[in-house]
C-alpha positions as CSV (number, residue, x, y, z in Angstrom):
1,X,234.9,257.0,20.0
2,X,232.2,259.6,19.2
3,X,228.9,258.5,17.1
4,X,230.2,261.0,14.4
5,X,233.4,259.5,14.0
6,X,231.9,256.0,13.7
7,X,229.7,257.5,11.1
8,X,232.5,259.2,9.2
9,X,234.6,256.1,9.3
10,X,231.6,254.5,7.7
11,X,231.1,256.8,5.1
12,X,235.0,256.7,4.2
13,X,234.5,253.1,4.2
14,X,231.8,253.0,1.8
15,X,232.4,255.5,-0.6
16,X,236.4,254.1,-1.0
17,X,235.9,250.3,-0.9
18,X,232.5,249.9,-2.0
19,X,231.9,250.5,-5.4
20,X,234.3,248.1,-6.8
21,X,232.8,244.5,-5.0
22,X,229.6,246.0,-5.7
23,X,230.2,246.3,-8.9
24,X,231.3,242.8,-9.2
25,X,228.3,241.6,-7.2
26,X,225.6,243.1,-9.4
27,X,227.2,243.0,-12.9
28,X,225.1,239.6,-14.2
29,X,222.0,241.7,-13.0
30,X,220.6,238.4,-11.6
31,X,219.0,239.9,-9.4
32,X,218.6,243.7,-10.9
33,X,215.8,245.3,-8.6
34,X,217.8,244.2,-5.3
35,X,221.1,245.3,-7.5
36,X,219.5,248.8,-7.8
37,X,218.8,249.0,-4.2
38,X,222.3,248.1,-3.1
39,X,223.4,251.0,-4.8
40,X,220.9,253.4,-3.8
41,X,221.7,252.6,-0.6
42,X,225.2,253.3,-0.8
43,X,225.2,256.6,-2.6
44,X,222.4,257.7,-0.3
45,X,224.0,256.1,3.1
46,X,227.4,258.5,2.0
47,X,225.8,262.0,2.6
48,X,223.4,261.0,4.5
49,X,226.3,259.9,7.7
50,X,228.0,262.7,7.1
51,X,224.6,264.9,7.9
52,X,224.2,262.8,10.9
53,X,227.9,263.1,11.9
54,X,227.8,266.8,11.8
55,X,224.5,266.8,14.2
56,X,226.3,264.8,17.1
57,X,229.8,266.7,16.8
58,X,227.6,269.9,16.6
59,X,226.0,268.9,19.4
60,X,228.9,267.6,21.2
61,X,230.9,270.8,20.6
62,X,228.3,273.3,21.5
63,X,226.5,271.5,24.2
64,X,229.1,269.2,25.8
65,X,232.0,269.7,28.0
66,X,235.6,267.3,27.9
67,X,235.1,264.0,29.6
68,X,237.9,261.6,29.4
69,X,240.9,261.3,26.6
70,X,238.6,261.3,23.6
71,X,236.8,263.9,24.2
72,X,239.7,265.8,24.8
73,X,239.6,267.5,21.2
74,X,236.0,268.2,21.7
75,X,236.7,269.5,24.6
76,X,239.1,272.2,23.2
77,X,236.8,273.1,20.7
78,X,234.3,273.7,23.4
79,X,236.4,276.0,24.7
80,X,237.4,277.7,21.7
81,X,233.2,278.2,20.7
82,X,232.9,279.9,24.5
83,X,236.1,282.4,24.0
84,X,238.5,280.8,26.3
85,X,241.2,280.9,23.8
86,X,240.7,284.3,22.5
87,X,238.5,285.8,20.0
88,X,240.2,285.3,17.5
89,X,240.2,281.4,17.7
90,X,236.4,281.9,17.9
91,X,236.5,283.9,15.0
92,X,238.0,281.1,13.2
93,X,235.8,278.6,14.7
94,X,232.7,280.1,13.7
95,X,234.1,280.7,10.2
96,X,234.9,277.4,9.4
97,X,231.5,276.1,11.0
98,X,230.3,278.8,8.4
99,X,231.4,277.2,5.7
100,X,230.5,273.9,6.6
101,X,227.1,274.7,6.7
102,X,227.2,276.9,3.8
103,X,228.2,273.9,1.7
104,X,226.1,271.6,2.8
105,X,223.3,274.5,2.3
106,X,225.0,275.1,-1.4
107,X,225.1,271.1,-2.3
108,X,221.3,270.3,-1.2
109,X,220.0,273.9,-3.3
110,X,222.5,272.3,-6.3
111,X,220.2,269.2,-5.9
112,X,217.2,270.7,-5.8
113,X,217.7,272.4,-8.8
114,X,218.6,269.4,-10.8
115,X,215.9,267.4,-9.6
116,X,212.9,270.6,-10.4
117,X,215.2,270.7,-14.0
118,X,214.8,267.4,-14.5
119,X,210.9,267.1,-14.0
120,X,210.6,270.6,-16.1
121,X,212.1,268.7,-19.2
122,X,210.7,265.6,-19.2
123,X,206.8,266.9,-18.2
124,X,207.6,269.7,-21.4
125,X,209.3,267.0,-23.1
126,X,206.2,264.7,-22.8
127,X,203.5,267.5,-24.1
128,X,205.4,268.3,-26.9
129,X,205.5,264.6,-27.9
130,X,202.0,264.1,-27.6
131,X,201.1,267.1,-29.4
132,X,203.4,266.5,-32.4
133,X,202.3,262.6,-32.3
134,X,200.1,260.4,-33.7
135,X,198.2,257.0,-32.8
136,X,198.3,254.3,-35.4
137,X,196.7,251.3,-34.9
138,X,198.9,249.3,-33.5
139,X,199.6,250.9,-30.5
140,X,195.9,251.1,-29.3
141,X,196.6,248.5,-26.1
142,X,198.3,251.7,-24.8
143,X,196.5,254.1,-25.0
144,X,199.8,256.4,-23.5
145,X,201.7,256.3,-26.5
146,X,202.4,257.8,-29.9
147,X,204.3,257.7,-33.2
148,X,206.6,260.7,-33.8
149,X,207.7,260.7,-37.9
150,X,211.0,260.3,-37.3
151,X,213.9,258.3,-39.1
152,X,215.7,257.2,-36.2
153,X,215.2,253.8,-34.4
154,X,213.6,254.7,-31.5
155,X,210.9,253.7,-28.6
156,X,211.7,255.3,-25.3
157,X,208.9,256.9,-22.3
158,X,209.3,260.2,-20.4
159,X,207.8,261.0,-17.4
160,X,204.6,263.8,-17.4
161,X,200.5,264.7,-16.6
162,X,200.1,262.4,-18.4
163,X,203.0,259.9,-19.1
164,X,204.0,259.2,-22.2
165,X,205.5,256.2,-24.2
166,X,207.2,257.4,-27.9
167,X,207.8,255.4,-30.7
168,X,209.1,256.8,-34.2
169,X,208.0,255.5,-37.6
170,X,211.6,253.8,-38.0
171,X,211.0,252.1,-35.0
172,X,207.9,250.6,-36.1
173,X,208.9,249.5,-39.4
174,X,211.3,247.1,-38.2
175,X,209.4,245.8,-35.1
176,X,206.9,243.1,-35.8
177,X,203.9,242.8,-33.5
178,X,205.5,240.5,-31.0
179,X,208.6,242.7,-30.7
180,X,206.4,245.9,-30.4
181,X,204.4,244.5,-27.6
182,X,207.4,243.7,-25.9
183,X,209.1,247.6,-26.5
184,X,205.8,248.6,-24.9
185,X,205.7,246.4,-22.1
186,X,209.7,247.8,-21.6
187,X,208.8,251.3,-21.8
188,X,205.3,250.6,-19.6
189,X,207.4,248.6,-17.0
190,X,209.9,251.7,-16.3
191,X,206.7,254.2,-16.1
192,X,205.2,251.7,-13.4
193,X,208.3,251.3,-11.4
194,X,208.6,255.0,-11.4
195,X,212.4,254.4,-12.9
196,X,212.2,258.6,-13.4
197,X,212.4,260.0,-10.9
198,X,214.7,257.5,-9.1
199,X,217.4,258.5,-12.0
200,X,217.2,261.8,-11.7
201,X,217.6,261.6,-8.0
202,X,221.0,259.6,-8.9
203,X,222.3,261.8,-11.6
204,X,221.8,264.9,-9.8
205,X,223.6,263.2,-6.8
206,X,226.6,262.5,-8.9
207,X,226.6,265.5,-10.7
208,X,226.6,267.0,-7.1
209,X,229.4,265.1,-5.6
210,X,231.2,264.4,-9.1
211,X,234.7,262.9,-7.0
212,X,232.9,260.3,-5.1
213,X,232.6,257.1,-7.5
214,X,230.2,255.6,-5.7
215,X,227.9,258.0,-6.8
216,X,228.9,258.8,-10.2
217,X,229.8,255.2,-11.2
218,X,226.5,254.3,-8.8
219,X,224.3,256.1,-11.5
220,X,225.3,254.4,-14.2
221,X,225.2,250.9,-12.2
222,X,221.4,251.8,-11.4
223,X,220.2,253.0,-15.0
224,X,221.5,250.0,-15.9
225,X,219.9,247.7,-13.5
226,X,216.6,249.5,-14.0
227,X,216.8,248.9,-17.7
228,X,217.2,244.8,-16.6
229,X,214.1,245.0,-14.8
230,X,212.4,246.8,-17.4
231,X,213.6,243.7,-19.3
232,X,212.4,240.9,-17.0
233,X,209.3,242.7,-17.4
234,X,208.1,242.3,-21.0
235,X,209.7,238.8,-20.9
236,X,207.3,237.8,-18.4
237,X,204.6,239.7,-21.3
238,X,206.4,238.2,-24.1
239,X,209.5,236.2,-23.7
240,X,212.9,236.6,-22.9
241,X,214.0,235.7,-27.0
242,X,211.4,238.7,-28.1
243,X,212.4,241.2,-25.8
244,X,216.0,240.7,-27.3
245,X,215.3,240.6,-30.9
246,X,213.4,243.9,-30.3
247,X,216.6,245.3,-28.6
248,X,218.6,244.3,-31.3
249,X,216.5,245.6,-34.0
250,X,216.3,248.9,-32.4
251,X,219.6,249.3,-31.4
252,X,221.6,249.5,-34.9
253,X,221.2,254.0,-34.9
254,X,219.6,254.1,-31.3
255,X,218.2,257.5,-30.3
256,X,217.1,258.7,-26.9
257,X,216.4,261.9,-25.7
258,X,218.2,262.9,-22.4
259,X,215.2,263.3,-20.2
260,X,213.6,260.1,-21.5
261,X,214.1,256.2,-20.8
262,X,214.7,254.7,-23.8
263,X,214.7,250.4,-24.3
264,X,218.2,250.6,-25.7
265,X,219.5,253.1,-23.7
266,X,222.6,251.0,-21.6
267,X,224.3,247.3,-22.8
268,X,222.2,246.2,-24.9
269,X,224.8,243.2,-25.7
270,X,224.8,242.3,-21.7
271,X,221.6,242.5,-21.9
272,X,220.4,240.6,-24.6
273,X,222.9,237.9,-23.3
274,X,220.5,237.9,-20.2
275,X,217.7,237.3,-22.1
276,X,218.7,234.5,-24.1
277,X,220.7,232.9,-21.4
278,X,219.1,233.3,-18.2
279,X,220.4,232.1,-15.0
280,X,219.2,228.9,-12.8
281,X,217.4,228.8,-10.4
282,X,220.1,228.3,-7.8
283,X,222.4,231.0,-9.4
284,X,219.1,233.4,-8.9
285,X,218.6,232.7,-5.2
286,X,222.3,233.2,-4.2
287,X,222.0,236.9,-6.1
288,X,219.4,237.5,-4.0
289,X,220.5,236.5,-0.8
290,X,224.0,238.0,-1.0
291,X,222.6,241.2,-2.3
292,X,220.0,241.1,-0.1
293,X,222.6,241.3,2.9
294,X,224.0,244.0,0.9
295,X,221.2,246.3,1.0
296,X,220.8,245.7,4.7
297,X,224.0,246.4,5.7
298,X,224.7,249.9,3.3
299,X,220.9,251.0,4.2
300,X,221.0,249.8,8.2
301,X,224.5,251.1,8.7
302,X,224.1,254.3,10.3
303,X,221.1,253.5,11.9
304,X,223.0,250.8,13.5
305,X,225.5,252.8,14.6
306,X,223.1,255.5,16.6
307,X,221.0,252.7,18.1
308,X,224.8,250.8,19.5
309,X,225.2,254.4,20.8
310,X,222.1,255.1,22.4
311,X,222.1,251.5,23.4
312,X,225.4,252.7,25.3
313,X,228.2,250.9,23.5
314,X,231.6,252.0,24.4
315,X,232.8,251.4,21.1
316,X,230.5,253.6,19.4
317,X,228.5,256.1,22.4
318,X,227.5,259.8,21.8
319,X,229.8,262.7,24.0
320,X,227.6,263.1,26.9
Protein backbone atom coordinates (compact mmCIF):
# COMPACT_ATOMS: atom_id res chain seq x y z
CA UNK A 1 0.00 0.00 0.00
CA UNK A 2 1.24 3.40 -1.29
CA UNK A 3 2.34 6.28 1.41
CA UNK A 4 -0.67 8.29 -0.09
CA UNK A 5 -3.10 5.85 0.52
CA UNK A 6 -2.06 5.39 4.09
CA UNK A 7 -2.28 9.00 4.41
CA UNK A 8 -5.74 9.26 2.83
CA UNK A 9 -6.99 6.52 4.94
CA UNK A 10 -5.79 8.62 7.85
CA UNK A 11 -7.28 11.64 6.94
CA UNK A 12 -10.77 9.76 6.30
CA UNK A 13 -10.19 8.37 9.62
CA UNK A 14 -9.79 11.51 11.39
CA UNK A 15 -12.08 13.83 9.91
CA UNK A 16 -15.20 10.90 10.14
CA UNK A 17 -14.44 9.41 13.58
CA UNK A 18 -12.69 12.00 15.32
CA UNK A 19 -14.62 14.75 16.23
CA UNK A 20 -17.22 13.03 18.30
CA UNK A 21 -14.62 11.18 21.12
CA UNK A 22 -12.83 14.29 20.92
CA UNK A 23 -15.52 16.09 21.80
CA UNK A 24 -16.30 13.96 24.71
CA UNK A 25 -12.59 14.03 25.81
CA UNK A 26 -12.21 17.79 26.12
CA UNK A 27 -15.77 18.96 27.03
CA UNK A 28 -14.85 19.45 31.15
CA UNK A 29 -11.91 21.63 29.66
CA UNK A 30 -9.73 20.06 32.44
CA UNK A 31 -7.18 20.36 30.66
CA UNK A 32 -8.17 23.40 28.06
CA UNK A 33 -4.69 24.39 26.46
CA UNK A 34 -3.80 20.60 25.69
CA UNK A 35 -7.75 20.42 24.59
CA UNK A 36 -7.08 23.24 22.11
CA UNK A 37 -4.14 21.53 20.73
CA UNK A 38 -5.90 18.21 20.21
CA UNK A 39 -7.97 19.94 17.92
CA UNK A 40 -5.66 22.02 16.20
CA UNK A 41 -4.00 19.11 15.39
CA UNK A 42 -6.75 17.35 13.89
CA UNK A 43 -8.22 20.07 11.69
CA UNK A 44 -4.66 20.90 10.55
CA UNK A 45 -3.47 16.97 10.23
CA UNK A 46 -6.86 16.66 7.63
CA UNK A 47 -5.48 18.89 4.78
CA UNK A 48 -2.40 18.77 5.58
CA UNK A 49 -2.29 14.44 4.53
CA UNK A 50 -4.10 15.05 1.82
CA UNK A 51 -1.21 17.68 0.46
CA UNK A 52 1.29 15.06 1.31
CA UNK A 53 -0.78 12.27 -0.32
CA UNK A 54 -1.00 14.16 -3.53
CA UNK A 55 3.00 14.73 -3.58
CA UNK A 56 3.82 10.86 -3.39
CA UNK A 57 0.91 9.67 -5.91
CA UNK A 58 2.22 12.64 -8.05
CA UNK A 59 5.30 11.42 -7.80
CA UNK A 60 4.49 7.91 -8.17
CA UNK A 61 2.41 8.56 -11.28
CA UNK A 62 4.78 10.79 -13.11
CA UNK A 63 8.10 9.35 -12.04
CA UNK A 64 7.36 5.72 -11.39
CA UNK A 65 6.70 2.73 -13.44
CA UNK A 66 4.19 -0.59 -12.32
CA UNK A 67 5.88 -2.94 -9.88
CA UNK A 68 3.86 -5.59 -8.45
CA UNK A 69 -0.19 -5.92 -7.95
CA UNK A 70 -0.51 -2.58 -6.16
CA UNK A 71 0.97 -0.57 -8.23
CA UNK A 72 -0.84 -1.88 -10.93
CA UNK A 73 -3.28 1.25 -11.01
CA UNK A 74 -0.41 3.51 -10.84
CA UNK A 75 0.97 1.75 -13.27
CA UNK A 76 -1.90 2.42 -15.76
CA UNK A 77 -1.98 5.94 -14.97
CA UNK A 78 1.68 5.98 -15.84
CA UNK A 79 0.79 4.98 -19.00
CA UNK A 80 -2.01 7.08 -19.60
CA UNK A 81 0.38 10.47 -18.48
CA UNK A 82 3.03 9.11 -21.40
CA UNK A 83 0.17 8.59 -24.22
CA UNK A 84 0.14 4.90 -24.38
CA UNK A 85 -3.64 4.85 -24.25
CA UNK A 86 -4.39 7.59 -26.65
CA UNK A 87 -4.48 11.16 -26.37
CA UNK A 88 -7.41 11.47 -25.43
CA UNK A 89 -7.03 9.55 -22.06
CA UNK A 90 -4.11 12.00 -21.52
CA UNK A 91 -6.32 14.67 -22.22
CA UNK A 92 -8.46 13.56 -19.50
CA UNK A 93 -5.68 12.89 -17.26
CA UNK A 94 -4.19 16.16 -17.38
CA UNK A 95 -7.61 17.72 -16.92
CA UNK A 96 -8.55 16.15 -13.97
CA UNK A 97 -4.85 16.71 -12.48
CA UNK A 98 -5.89 20.34 -13.55
CA UNK A 99 -8.46 20.57 -11.44
CA UNK A 100 -6.99 19.06 -8.60
CA UNK A 101 -4.46 21.46 -8.35
CA UNK A 102 -6.61 24.21 -9.23
CA UNK A 103 -8.55 23.59 -6.10
CA UNK A 104 -6.15 23.08 -3.91
CA UNK A 105 -4.68 26.52 -5.50
CA UNK A 106 -8.49 28.06 -5.03
CA UNK A 107 -8.82 26.66 -1.20
CA UNK A 108 -5.32 27.95 0.16
CA UNK A 109 -5.96 31.79 -1.93
CA UNK A 110 -9.73 31.41 -0.01
CA UNK A 111 -7.59 31.16 3.17
CA UNK A 112 -5.42 33.60 2.60
CA UNK A 113 -7.88 36.00 2.18
CA UNK A 114 -9.73 35.27 5.34
CA UNK A 115 -6.81 35.32 7.40
CA UNK A 116 -5.37 39.18 5.69
CA UNK A 117 -9.58 40.02 6.32
CA UNK A 118 -9.37 39.05 9.60
CA UNK A 119 -6.13 41.05 10.66
CA UNK A 120 -7.55 44.21 8.50
CA UNK A 121 -10.60 44.30 10.98
CA UNK A 122 -9.39 43.66 14.08
CA UNK A 123 -5.98 46.12 13.66
CA UNK A 124 -8.91 48.96 12.19
CA UNK A 125 -11.10 47.63 14.73
CA UNK A 126 -8.54 48.37 17.44
CA UNK A 127 -7.56 52.20 16.25
CA UNK A 128 -10.91 53.07 16.11
CA UNK A 129 -11.43 51.96 19.69
CA UNK A 130 -8.62 53.72 21.01
CA UNK A 131 -9.38 56.85 19.27
CA UNK A 132 -13.05 56.99 20.39
CA UNK A 133 -11.98 55.77 24.01
CA UNK A 134 -11.10 56.97 27.14
CA UNK A 135 -8.93 56.07 30.26
CA UNK A 136 -10.62 56.31 33.63
CA UNK A 137 -8.85 55.64 36.59
CA UNK A 138 -9.41 52.41 37.11
CA UNK A 139 -7.99 50.92 34.41
CA UNK A 140 -4.48 52.44 34.78
CA UNK A 141 -2.66 48.86 35.69
CA UNK A 142 -3.26 48.43 31.89
CA UNK A 143 -2.18 50.81 30.27
CA UNK A 144 -3.76 48.93 26.79
CA UNK A 145 -7.15 49.50 27.54
CA UNK A 146 -10.06 51.93 27.32
CA UNK A 147 -13.70 52.80 28.15
CA UNK A 148 -15.95 53.16 25.09
CA UNK A 149 -19.56 55.01 26.34
CA UNK A 150 -21.54 52.43 25.57
CA UNK A 151 -24.74 50.80 27.21
CA UNK A 152 -24.06 47.39 26.59
CA UNK A 153 -22.27 44.97 29.01
CA UNK A 154 -19.12 44.55 27.61
CA UNK A 155 -15.16 43.92 28.06
CA UNK A 156 -13.56 42.09 25.24
CA UNK A 157 -9.66 42.71 23.37
CA UNK A 158 -8.88 42.87 19.65
CA UNK A 159 -5.74 42.23 18.23
CA UNK A 160 -3.67 45.54 16.61
CA UNK A 161 -0.13 48.01 16.67
CA UNK A 162 -0.94 48.32 19.48
CA UNK A 163 -3.35 45.76 21.11
CA UNK A 164 -6.12 46.79 22.76
CA UNK A 165 -8.39 45.75 25.71
CA UNK A 166 -12.26 47.53 25.60
CA UNK A 167 -14.45 48.01 28.28
CA UNK A 168 -17.81 49.97 28.01
CA UNK A 169 -19.24 52.28 30.78
CA UNK A 170 -22.02 49.47 31.42
CA UNK A 171 -19.48 47.14 31.92
CA UNK A 172 -17.86 49.11 34.53
CA UNK A 173 -20.73 49.99 36.45
CA UNK A 174 -21.56 46.67 37.47
CA UNK A 175 -17.95 45.29 38.00
CA UNK A 176 -16.39 46.01 41.34
CA UNK A 177 -12.62 46.25 41.54
CA UNK A 178 -12.02 42.67 42.14
CA UNK A 179 -14.20 41.59 39.21
CA UNK A 180 -12.59 44.20 36.87
CA UNK A 181 -9.18 43.07 37.60
CA UNK A 182 -10.17 39.77 36.81
CA UNK A 183 -11.97 40.89 33.20
CA UNK A 184 -8.58 42.42 32.60
CA UNK A 185 -6.48 39.71 33.47
CA UNK A 186 -9.15 37.55 30.98
CA UNK A 187 -8.88 39.89 28.18
CA UNK A 188 -4.80 40.32 28.97
CA UNK A 189 -4.42 36.42 29.14
CA UNK A 190 -6.01 35.91 25.40
CA UNK A 191 -3.66 38.88 24.04
CA UNK A 192 -0.55 37.04 25.62
CA UNK A 193 -1.47 33.66 24.37
CA UNK A 194 -1.93 35.18 20.99
CA UNK A 195 -5.62 33.49 21.05
CA UNK A 196 -6.12 35.91 17.63
CA UNK A 197 -4.69 34.80 15.41
CA UNK A 198 -5.03 31.09 16.26
CA UNK A 199 -8.98 31.72 15.77
CA UNK A 200 -8.85 33.16 12.72
CA UNK A 201 -6.58 30.52 11.43
CA UNK A 202 -9.64 28.02 12.56
CA UNK A 203 -12.55 29.91 11.32
CA UNK A 204 -11.09 30.57 7.98
CA UNK A 205 -10.27 26.76 7.90
CA UNK A 206 -13.91 25.89 8.44
CA UNK A 207 -15.27 28.40 6.49
CA UNK A 208 -12.93 26.83 3.79
CA UNK A 209 -13.88 23.29 4.12
CA UNK A 210 -17.56 24.04 5.60
CA UNK A 211 -18.55 19.83 5.18
CA UNK A 212 -15.79 18.60 7.26
CA UNK A 213 -16.97 18.74 11.00
CA UNK A 214 -13.92 18.39 12.33
CA UNK A 215 -13.13 21.62 11.31
CA UNK A 216 -16.20 23.56 11.58
CA UNK A 217 -17.28 21.91 14.93
CA UNK A 218 -13.21 22.06 15.76
CA UNK A 219 -13.51 25.97 15.77
CA UNK A 220 -15.99 26.27 17.99
CA UNK A 221 -14.36 23.47 20.36
CA UNK A 222 -11.07 25.76 20.33
CA UNK A 223 -12.71 29.29 20.93
CA UNK A 224 -14.08 27.64 23.62
CA UNK A 225 -11.14 26.11 25.13
CA UNK A 226 -9.14 29.23 24.65
CA UNK A 227 -11.78 31.19 26.57
CA UNK A 228 -11.05 28.34 29.69
CA UNK A 229 -7.59 29.22 29.63
CA UNK A 230 -8.24 32.77 29.51
CA UNK A 231 -10.19 31.81 32.61
CA UNK A 232 -7.55 29.76 34.58
CA UNK A 233 -5.67 32.71 33.95
CA UNK A 234 -7.27 35.59 35.98
CA UNK A 235 -8.13 32.88 38.57
CA UNK A 236 -4.57 32.38 39.24
CA UNK A 237 -4.65 36.71 39.40
CA UNK A 238 -7.78 36.66 41.26
CA UNK A 239 -9.68 33.57 42.07
CA UNK A 240 -11.66 31.14 40.45
CA UNK A 241 -15.17 32.57 42.53
CA UNK A 242 -14.25 36.29 40.97
CA UNK A 243 -13.56 35.35 37.63
CA UNK A 244 -17.22 33.87 37.64
CA UNK A 245 -19.12 36.54 39.30
CA UNK A 246 -17.49 38.92 36.71
CA UNK A 247 -18.76 36.48 33.96
CA UNK A 248 -22.05 36.47 35.32
CA UNK A 249 -22.42 40.04 35.77
CA UNK A 250 -21.35 40.72 32.29
CA UNK A 251 -23.09 38.24 30.64
CA UNK A 252 -27.01 39.27 31.27
CA UNK A 253 -26.93 41.61 27.43
CA UNK A 254 -23.37 40.41 26.39
CA UNK A 255 -21.89 42.29 23.38
CA UNK A 256 -18.91 41.34 21.35
CA UNK A 257 -17.76 42.50 18.19
CA UNK A 258 -16.88 39.77 15.55
CA UNK A 259 -13.30 40.48 15.22
CA UNK A 260 -12.77 40.82 18.97
CA UNK A 261 -12.34 38.21 21.99
CA UNK A 262 -14.69 39.01 24.34
CA UNK A 263 -14.84 37.30 28.34
CA UNK A 264 -18.34 36.18 27.70
CA UNK A 265 -18.11 35.18 24.42
CA UNK A 266 -18.83 30.95 24.54
CA UNK A 267 -20.64 28.99 27.81
CA UNK A 268 -20.43 31.10 30.17
CA UNK A 269 -22.69 28.59 32.41
CA UNK A 270 -19.96 25.59 31.68
CA UNK A 271 -17.71 27.84 32.48
CA UNK A 272 -18.55 29.38 35.49
CA UNK A 273 -19.34 25.81 36.69
CA UNK A 274 -15.46 25.30 36.12
CA UNK A 275 -14.72 27.96 38.22
CA UNK A 276 -16.59 27.30 41.14
CA UNK A 277 -16.14 23.59 41.02
CA UNK A 278 -12.80 22.79 39.84
CA UNK A 279 -11.51 19.40 39.35
CA UNK A 280 -8.90 17.28 41.61
CA UNK A 281 -6.00 16.89 41.31
CA UNK A 282 -6.16 13.35 40.04
CA UNK A 283 -9.06 14.15 37.62
CA UNK A 284 -6.51 16.99 36.19
CA UNK A 285 -3.63 14.65 35.53
CA UNK A 286 -5.63 11.98 33.69
CA UNK A 287 -6.98 15.06 31.31
CA UNK A 288 -3.69 15.65 30.67
CA UNK A 289 -2.22 12.48 29.99
CA UNK A 290 -5.04 11.13 27.84
CA UNK A 291 -5.10 14.31 25.81
CA UNK A 292 -1.68 14.46 25.83
CA UNK A 293 -1.64 11.07 23.77
CA UNK A 294 -4.14 12.69 21.70
CA UNK A 295 -2.18 15.45 20.45
CA UNK A 296 0.63 13.14 19.70
CA UNK A 297 -1.05 10.76 17.84
CA UNK A 298 -3.37 13.50 15.46
CA UNK A 299 -0.10 15.80 15.16
CA UNK A 300 2.66 12.72 14.73
CA UNK A 301 0.31 10.78 12.34
CA UNK A 302 1.48 11.58 9.04
CA UNK A 303 4.82 12.03 10.01
CA UNK A 304 4.69 8.63 11.21
CA UNK A 305 3.49 7.24 8.37
CA UNK A 306 6.41 8.78 5.91
CA UNK A 307 9.11 7.85 8.33
CA UNK A 308 7.50 3.71 8.42
CA UNK A 309 7.80 4.35 4.63
CA UNK A 310 11.11 5.54 4.26
CA UNK A 311 12.00 3.22 7.09
CA UNK A 312 10.86 0.56 4.41
CA UNK A 313 7.72 -0.88 5.88
CA UNK A 314 5.71 -3.07 3.60
CA UNK A 315 2.61 -2.04 5.11
CA UNK A 316 3.02 1.54 4.42
CA UNK A 317 6.34 2.04 1.64
CA UNK A 318 6.49 4.78 -1.12
CA UNK A 319 6.05 3.29 -5.12
CA UNK A 320 9.62 3.04 -6.01
Amino acid sequence: MSVAVCLLIYSVAVAVLCPAPLARLTASGTAPRLGAAAWLAAMISVPLSWLVAAIYAGRAVLAQGPRGAVSSCVGALHGVALGRYGVASQVVLLLVTLVAAATVGVLAVRLARLLVRARRQTHRHAAVARMIGERVTRLRLRPDAVVLDCPERAAYCVAGRPNTIVVTTAALEVLDEPQLSAVLAHEGAHLAGRHHPILAFTRALAAVLPRLAVCTRGATEVARLLEMCADDAAARRTSGPIVASALLALAERPTTPAAALGATGLDVVGRTDRLLSPPRRVNRAMARLTTSGAVAMLAGGPALITLLALSGATFCSPIS
